[in-house]
N, C-alpha and C positions, 0 to 999 in steps of 0.2 A: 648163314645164320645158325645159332647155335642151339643144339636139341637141350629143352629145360627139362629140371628135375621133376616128378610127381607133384603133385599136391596133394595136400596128409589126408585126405579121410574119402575123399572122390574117387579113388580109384581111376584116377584120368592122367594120361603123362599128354603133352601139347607135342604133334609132333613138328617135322622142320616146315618152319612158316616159308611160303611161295605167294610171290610179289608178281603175278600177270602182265606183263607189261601189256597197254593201252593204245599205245603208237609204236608206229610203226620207223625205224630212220637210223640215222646211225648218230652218234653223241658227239658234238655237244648241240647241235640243231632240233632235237628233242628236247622241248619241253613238258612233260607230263604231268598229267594235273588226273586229279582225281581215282589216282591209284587204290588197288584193292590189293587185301594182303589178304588172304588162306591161310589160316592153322588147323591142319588137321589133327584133331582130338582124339586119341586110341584109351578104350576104357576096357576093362576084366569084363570077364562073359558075365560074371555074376552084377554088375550094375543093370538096372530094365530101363526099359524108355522116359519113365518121368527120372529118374536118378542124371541118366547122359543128360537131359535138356536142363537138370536146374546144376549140375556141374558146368555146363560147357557157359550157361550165362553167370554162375557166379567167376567161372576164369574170365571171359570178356571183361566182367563188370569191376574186379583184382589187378590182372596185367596188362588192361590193354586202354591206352590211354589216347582218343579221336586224335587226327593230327591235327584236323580244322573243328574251329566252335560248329556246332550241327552235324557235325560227321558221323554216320550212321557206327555202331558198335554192336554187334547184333549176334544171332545165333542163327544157322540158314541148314538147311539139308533135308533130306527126309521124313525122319522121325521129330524133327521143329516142326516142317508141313502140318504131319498129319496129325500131330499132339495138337495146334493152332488150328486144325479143321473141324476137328472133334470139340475143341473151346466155343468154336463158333455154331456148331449143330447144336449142342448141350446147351448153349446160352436162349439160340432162335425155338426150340423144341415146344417152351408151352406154347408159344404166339400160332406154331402153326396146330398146334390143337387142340385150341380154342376156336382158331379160322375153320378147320376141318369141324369142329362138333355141331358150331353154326351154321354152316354149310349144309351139313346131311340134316338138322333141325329144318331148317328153309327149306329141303326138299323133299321131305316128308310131311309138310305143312300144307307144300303148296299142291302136292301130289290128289290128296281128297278133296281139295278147293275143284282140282279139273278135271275130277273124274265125276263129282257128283252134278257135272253142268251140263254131261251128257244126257 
């Protein structure tokens, strides 16, 4: 497979796409369904972590076309994880502290209700 050019302003070159294969056999008694392809994305030290995550999905979302209707087209690694876990702390953050302020409310409420029944 062939190494592509840059793209103009990302600072990102795709590097050589790797096809995993899934089964195991020798050809033509293999038939493979559900293959996954790899492009590993190499980007200039000077792009940061939100820069690689909205390059590497705008390259998905540019060159890379599902082979099947619903086929997953996506962005996966590390710094996708951890940008994706920090989305979901930031999103859940007031619910738990609003739960926690109620919480410590209810238990300083209930605290002089059972100390004053001694």
């Amino acid at each position: 497979m062939a190494r592509q050019a840059a793209t103009d302003e990302t600072d990102v070159r795709p590097g050589v796409a790797q096809r995993p294969p899934n089964a195991v056999g020798v050809a033509p008694l293999v038939r493979e369904r559900s293959t996954t392809t790899i492009i590993p994305l190499l980007f200039a030290a000077s792009v940061g972590q939100n820069g690689r995550i909205g390059a590497a999905r705008r390259f998905a979302r540019g060159h890379i076309t599902p082979a099947a209707p619903g086929a997953f087209v996506g962005v996966t690694g590390a710094i996708a994880a951890r940008a994706e876990q920090a989305d979901v702390i930031a999103d859940r953050l007031p619910l738990v502290e609003i739960v926690t302020v109620l919480f410590v409310l209810a238990a300083v409420g209930l605290y002089p209700a059972r100390c004053s029944r001694r």
